[in-house]
OpenMM code with the backbone's topology and positions (N, CA, C; nanometers):
from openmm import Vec3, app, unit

residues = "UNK UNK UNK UNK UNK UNK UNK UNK UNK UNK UNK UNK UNK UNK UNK UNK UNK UNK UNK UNK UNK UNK UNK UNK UNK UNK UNK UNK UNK UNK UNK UNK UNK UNK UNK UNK UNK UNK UNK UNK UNK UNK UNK UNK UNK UNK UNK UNK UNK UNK UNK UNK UNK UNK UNK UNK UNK UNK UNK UNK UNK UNK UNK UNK UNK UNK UNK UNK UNK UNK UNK UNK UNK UNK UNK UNK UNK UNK UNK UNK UNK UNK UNK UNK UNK UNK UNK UNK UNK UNK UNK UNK UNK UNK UNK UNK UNK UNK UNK UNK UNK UNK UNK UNK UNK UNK UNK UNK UNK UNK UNK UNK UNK UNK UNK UNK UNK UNK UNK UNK UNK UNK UNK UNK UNK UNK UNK".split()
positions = [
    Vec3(-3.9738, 11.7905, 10.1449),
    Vec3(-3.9388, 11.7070, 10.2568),
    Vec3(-4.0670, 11.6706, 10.3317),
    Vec3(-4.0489, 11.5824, 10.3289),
    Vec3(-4.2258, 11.5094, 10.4069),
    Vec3(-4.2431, 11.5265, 10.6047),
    Vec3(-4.3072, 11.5144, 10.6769),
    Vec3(-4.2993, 11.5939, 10.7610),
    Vec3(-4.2398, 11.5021, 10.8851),
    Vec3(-4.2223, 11.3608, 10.7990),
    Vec3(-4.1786, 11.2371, 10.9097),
    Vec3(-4.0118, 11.2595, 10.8955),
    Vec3(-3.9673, 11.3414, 10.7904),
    Vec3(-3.8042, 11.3529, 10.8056),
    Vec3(-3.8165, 11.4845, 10.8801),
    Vec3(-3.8943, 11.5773, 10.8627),
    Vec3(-3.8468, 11.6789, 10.9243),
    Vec3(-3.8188, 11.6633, 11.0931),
    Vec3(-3.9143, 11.6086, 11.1189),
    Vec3(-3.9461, 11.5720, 11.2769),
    Vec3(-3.7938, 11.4985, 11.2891),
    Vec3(-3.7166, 11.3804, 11.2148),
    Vec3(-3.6607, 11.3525, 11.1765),
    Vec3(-3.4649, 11.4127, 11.2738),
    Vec3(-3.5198, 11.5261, 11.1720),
    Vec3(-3.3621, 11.6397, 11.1483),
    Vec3(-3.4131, 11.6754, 11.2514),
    Vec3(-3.5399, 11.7613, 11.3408),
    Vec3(-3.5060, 11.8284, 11.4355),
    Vec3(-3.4636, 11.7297, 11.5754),
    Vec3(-3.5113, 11.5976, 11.5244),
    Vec3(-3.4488, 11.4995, 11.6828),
    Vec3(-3.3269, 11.4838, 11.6693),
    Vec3(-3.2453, 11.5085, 11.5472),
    Vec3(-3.0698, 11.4565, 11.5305),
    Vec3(-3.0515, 11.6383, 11.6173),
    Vec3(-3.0988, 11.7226, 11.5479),
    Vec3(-3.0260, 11.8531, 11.5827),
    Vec3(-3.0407, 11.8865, 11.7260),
    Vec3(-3.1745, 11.8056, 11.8201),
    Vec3(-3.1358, 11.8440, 11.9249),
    Vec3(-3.0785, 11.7345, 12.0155),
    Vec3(-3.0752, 11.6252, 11.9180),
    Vec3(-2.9801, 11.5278, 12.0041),
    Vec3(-3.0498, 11.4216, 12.0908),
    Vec3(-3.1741, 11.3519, 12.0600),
    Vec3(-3.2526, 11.2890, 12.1599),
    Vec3(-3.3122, 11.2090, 12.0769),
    Vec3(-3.4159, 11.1219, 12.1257),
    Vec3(-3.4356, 10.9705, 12.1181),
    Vec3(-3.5725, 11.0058, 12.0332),
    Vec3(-3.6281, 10.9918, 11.9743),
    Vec3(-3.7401, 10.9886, 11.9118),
    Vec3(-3.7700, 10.8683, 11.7792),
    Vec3(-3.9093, 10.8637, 11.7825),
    Vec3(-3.9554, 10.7379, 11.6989),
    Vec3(-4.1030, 10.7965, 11.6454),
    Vec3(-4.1038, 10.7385, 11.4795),
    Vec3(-4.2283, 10.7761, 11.4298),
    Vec3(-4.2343, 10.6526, 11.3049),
    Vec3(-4.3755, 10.5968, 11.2736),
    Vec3(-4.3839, 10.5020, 11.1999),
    Vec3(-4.2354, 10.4225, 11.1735),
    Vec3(-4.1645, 10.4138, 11.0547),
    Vec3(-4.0315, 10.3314, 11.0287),
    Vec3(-3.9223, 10.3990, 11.0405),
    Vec3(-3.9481, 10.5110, 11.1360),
    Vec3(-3.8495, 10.6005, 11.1772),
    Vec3(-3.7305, 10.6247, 11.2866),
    Vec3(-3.6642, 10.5263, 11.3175),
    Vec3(-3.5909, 10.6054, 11.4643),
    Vec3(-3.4426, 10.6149, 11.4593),
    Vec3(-3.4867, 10.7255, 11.6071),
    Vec3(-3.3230, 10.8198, 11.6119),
    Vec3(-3.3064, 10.7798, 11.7663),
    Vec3(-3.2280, 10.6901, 11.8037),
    Vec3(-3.1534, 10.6667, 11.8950),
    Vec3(-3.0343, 10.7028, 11.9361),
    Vec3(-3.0040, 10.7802, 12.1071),
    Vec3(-2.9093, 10.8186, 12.1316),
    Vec3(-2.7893, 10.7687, 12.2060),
    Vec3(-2.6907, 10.6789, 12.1752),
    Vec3(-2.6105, 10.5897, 12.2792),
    Vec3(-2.4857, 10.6895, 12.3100),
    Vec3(-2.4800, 10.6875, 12.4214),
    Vec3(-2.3900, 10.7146, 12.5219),
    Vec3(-2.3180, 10.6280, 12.5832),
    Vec3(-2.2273, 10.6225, 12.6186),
    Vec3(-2.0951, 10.5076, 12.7271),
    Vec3(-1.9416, 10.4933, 12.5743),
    Vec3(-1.9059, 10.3891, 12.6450),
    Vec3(-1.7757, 10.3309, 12.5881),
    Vec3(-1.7084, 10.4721, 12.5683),
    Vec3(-1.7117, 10.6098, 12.6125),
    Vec3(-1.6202, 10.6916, 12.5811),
    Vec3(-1.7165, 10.7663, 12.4335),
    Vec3(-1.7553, 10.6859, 12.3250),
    Vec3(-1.8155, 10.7880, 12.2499),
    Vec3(-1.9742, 10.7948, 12.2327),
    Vec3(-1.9926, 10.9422, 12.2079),
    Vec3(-2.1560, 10.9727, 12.2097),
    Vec3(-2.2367, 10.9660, 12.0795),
    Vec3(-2.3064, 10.9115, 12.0400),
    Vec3(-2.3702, 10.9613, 11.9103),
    Vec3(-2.5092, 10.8764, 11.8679),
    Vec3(-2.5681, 10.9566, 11.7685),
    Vec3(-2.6912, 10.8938, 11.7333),
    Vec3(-2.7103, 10.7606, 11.6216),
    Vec3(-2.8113, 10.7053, 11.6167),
    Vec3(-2.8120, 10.6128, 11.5258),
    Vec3(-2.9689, 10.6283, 11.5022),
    Vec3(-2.9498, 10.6669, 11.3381),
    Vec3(-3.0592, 10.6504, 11.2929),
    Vec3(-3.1438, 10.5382, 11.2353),
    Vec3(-3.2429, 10.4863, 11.2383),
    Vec3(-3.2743, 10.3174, 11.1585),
    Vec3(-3.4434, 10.3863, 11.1103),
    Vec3(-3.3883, 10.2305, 11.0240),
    Vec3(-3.5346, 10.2722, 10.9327),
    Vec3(-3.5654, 10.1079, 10.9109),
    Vec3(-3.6846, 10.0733, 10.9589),
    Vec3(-3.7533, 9.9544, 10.9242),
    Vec3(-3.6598, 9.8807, 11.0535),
    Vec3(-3.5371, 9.8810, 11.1759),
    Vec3(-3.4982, 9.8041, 11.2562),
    Vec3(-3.3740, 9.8260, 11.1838),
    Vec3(-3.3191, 9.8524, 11.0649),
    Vec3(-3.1598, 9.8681, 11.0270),
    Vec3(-3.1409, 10.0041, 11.0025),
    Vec3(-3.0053, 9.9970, 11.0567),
    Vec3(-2.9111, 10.1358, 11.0921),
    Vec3(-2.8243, 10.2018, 10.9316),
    Vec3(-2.9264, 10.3025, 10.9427),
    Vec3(-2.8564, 10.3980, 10.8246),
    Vec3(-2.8013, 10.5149, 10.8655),
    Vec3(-2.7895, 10.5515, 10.9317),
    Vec3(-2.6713, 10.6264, 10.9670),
    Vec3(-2.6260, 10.6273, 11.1213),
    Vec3(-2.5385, 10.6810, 11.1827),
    Vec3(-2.4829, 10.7000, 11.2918),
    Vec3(-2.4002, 10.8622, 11.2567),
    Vec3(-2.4094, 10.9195, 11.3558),
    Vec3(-2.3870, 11.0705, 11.3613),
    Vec3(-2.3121, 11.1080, 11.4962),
    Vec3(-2.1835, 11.1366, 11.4901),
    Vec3(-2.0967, 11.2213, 11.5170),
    Vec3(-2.0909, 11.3517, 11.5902),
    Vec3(-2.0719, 11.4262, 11.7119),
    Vec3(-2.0232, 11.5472, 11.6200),
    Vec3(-1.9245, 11.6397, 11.5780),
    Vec3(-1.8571, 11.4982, 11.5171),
    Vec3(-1.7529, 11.5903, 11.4083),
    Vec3(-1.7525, 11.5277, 11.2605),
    Vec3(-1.8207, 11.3996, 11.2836),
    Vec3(-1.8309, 11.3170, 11.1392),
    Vec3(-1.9695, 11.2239, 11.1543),
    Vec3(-1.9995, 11.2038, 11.0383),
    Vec3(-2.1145, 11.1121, 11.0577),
    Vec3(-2.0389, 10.9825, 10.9298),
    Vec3(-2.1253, 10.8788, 10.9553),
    Vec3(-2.1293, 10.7498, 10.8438),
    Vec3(-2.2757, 10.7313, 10.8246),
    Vec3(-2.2982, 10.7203, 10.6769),
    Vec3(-2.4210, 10.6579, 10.6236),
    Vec3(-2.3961, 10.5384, 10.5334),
    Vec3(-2.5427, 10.4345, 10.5364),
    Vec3(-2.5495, 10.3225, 10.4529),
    Vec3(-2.6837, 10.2706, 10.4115),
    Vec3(-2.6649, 10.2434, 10.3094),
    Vec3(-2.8107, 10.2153, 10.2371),
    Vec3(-2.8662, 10.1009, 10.3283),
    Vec3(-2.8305, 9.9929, 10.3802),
    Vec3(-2.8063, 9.9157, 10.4962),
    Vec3(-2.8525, 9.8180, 10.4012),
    Vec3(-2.7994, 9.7852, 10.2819),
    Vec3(-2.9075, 9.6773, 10.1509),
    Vec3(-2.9934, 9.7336, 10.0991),
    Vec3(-3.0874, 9.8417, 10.1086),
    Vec3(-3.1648, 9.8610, 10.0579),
    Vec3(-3.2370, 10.0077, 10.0214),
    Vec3(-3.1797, 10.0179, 9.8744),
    Vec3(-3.1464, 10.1276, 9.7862),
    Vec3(-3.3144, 10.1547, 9.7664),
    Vec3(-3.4172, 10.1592, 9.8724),
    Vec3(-3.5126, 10.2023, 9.8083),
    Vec3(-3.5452, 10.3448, 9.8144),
    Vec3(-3.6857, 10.3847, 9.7781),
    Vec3(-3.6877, 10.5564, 9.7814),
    Vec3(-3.7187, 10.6158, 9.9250),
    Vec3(-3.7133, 10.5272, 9.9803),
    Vec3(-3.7825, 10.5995, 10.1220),
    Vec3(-3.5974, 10.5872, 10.2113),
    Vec3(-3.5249, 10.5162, 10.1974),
    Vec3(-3.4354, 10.5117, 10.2581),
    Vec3(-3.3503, 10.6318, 10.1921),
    Vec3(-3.3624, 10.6302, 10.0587),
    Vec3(-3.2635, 10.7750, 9.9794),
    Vec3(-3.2969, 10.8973, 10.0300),
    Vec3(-3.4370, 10.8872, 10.0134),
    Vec3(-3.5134, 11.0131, 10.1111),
    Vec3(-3.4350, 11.0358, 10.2488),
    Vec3(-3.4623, 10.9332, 10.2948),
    Vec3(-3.4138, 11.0035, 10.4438),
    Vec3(-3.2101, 11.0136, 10.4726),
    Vec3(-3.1910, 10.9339, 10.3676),
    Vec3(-3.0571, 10.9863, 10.4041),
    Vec3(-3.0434, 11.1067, 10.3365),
    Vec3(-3.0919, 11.1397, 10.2115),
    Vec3(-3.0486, 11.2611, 10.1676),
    Vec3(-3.0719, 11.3850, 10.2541),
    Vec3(-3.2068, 11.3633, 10.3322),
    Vec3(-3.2165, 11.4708, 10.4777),
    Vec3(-3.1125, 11.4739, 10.5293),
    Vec3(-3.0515, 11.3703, 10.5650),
    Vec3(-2.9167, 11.3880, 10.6720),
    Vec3(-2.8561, 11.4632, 10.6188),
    Vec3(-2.7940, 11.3596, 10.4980),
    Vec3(-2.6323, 11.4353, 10.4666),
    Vec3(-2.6867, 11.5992, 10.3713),
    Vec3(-2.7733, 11.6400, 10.3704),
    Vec3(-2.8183, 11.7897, 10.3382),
    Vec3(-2.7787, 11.8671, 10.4493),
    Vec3(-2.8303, 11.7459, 10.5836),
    Vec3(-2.8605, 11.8730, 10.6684),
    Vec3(-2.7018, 11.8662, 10.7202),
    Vec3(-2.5755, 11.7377, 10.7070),
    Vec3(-2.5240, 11.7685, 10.7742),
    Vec3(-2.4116, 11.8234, 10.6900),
    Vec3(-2.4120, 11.7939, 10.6095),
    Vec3(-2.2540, 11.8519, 10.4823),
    Vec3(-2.3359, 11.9546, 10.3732),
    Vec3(-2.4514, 11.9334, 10.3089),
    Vec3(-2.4738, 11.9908, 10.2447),
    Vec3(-2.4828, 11.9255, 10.1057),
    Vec3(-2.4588, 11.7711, 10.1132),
    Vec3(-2.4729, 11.7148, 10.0001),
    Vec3(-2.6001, 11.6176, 9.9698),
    Vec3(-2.6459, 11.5719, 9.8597),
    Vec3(-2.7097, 11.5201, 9.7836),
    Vec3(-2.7088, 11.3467, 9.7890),
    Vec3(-2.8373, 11.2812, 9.8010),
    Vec3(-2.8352, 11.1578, 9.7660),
    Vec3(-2.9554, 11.1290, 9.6492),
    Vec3(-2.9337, 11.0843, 9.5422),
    Vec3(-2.9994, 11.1149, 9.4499),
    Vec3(-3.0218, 10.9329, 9.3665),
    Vec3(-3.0871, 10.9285, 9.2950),
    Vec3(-3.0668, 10.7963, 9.2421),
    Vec3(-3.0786, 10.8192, 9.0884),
    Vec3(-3.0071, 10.7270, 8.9500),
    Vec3(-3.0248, 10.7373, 8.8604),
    Vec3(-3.0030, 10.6457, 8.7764),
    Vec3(-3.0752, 10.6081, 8.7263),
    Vec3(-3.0666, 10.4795, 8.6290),
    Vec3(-3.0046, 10.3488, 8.7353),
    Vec3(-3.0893, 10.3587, 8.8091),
    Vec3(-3.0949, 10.2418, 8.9100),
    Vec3(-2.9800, 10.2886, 9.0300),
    Vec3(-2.9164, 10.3694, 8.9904),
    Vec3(-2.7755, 10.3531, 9.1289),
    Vec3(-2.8046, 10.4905, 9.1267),
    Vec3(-2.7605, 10.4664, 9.3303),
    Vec3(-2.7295, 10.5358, 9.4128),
    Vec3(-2.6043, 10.6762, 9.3743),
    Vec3(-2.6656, 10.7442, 9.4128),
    Vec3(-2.5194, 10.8391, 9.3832),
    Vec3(-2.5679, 10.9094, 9.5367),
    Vec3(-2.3519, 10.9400, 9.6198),
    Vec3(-2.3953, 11.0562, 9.7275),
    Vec3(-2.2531, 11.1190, 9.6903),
    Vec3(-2.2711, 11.2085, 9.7281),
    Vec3(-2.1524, 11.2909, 9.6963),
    Vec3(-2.1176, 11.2890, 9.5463),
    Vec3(-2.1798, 11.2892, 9.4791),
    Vec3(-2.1431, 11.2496, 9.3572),
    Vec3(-2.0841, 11.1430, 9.2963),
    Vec3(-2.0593, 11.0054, 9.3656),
    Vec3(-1.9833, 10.8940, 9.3764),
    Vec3(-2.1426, 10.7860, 9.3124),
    Vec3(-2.1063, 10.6646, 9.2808),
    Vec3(-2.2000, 10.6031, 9.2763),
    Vec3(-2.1419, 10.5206, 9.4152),
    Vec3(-2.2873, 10.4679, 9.4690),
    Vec3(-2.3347, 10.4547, 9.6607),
    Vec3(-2.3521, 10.3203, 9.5878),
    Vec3(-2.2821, 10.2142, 9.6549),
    Vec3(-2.3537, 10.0795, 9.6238),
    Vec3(-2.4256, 10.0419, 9.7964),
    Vec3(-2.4855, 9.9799, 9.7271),
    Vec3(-2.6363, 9.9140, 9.8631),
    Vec3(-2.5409, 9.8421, 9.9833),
    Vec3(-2.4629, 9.8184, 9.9451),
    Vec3(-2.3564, 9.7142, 10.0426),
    Vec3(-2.2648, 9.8083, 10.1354),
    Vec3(-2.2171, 9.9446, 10.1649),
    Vec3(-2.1415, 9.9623, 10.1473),
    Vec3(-2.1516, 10.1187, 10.2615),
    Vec3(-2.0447, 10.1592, 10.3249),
    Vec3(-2.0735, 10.2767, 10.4236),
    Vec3(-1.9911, 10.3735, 10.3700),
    Vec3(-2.0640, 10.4635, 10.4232),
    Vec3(-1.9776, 10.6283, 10.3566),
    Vec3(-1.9511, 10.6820, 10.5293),
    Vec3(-1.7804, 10.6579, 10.5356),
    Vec3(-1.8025, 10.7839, 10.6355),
    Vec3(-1.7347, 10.9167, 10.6164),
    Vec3(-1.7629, 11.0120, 10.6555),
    Vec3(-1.7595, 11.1707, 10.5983),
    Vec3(-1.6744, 11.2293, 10.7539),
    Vec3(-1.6032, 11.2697, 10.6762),
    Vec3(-1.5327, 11.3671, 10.7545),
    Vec3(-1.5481, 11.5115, 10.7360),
    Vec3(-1.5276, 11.5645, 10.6082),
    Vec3(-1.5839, 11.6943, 10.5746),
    Vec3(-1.5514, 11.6867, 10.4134),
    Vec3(-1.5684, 11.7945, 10.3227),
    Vec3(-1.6209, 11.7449, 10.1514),
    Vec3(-1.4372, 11.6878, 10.1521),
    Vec3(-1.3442, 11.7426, 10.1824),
    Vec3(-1.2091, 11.6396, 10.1237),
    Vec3(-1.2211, 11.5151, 10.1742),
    Vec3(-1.2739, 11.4581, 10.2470),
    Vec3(-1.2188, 11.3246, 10.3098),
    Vec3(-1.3784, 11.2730, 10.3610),
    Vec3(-1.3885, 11.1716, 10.2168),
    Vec3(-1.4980, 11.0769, 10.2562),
    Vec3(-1.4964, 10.9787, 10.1716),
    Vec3(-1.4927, 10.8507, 10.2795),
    Vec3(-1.4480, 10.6995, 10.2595),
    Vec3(-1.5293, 10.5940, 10.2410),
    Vec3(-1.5231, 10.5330, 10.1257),
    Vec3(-1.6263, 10.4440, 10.1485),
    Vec3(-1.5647, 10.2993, 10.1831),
    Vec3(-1.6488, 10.2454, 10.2801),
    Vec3(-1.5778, 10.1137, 10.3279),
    Vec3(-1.7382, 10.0161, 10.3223),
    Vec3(-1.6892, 9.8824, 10.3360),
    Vec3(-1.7288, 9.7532, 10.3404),
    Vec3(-1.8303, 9.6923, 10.4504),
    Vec3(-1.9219, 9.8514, 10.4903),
    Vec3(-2.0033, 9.8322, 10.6085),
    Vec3(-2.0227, 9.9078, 10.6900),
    Vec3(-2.1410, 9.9597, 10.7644),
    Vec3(-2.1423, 10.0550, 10.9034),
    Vec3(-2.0588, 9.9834, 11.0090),
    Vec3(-2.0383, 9.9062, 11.0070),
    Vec3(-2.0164, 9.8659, 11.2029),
    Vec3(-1.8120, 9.8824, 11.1108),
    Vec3(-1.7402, 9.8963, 11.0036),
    Vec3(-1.6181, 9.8843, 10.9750),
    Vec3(-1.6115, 9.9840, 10.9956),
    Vec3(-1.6611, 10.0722, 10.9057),
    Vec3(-1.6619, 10.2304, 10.9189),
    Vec3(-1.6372, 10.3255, 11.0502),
    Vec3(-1.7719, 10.2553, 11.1375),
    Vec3(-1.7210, 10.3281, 11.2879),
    Vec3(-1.6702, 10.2475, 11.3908),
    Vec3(-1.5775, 10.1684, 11.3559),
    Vec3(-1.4878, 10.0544, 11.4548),
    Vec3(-1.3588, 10.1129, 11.4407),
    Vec3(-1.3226, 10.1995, 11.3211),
    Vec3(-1.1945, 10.2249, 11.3067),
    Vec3(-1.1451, 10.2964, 11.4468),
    Vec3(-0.9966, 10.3291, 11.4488),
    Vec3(-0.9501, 10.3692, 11.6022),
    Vec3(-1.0219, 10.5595, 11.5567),
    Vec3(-0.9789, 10.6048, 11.6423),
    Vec3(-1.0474, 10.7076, 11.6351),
    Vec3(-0.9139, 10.8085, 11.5806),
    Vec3(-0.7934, 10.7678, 11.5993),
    Vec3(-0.6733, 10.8338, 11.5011),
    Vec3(-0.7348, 10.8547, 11.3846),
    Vec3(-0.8028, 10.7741, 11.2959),
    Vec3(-0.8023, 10.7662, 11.1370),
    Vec3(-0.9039, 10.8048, 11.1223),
    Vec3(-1.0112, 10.7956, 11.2450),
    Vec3(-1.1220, 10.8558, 11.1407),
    Vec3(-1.1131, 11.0152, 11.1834),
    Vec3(-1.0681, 11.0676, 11.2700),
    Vec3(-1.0622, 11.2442, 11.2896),
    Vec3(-0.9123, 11.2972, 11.1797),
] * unit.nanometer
topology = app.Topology()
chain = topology.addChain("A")
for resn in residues:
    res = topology.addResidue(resn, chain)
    for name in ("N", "CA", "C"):
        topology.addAtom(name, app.Element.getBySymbol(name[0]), res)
């Protein structure tokens, strides 16, 4: 793990705003829910919960974006983002570039048609 994710995981784990080269972890608060949003290069690959998170390649399946999501979802479920023979795999699923994973815990994780679909749902369906 290179030392720009680690810095990374410890700003999600303590919950605060930090930025390093194509790195940031932003913390929004209001509308009723709290949570982070991570971006890389100005687009949002993940948003974090805490009881669920959603990740997305945000278009672009390269190695530095697999890298850092695979930090997340290691640090936050315990699973793997890996790439092979060109595609994405998380959870063991093949990850297309288009496309959001949100995680509830290892039974229940959805892939839908986008970050902003993913965490728009009412909050019935996604807890």
């Amino acid at each position: 793990m290179r030392k720009i994710e680690t810095e990374m995981l410890l700003a999600i784990t303590d919950c605060r705003d930090w930025k390093k080269g194509n790195t940031r972890v932003v913390r929004h608060s209001g509308d009723g829910l709290d949570y982070l949003r991570v971006l890389l290069h100005g687009n949002e690959i993940a948003r974090i919960f805490s009881d669920r998170y959603c990740v997305t390649l945000a278009g672009w399946s390269t190695r530095v974006t697999i890298n850092r999501l695979g930090c997340i979802t290691y640090m936050l479920s315990g699973d793997h983002v890996y790439q092979r023979d060109h595609v994405v795999y998380l959870h063991g699923e093949a990850f297309p570039h288009d496309t959001a994973l949100l995680w509830k815990d290892h039974a229940n994780a959805e892939i839908f048609n986008g970050l902003a679909h993913a965490t728009s749902l009412p909050l019935e369906y996604i807890l």
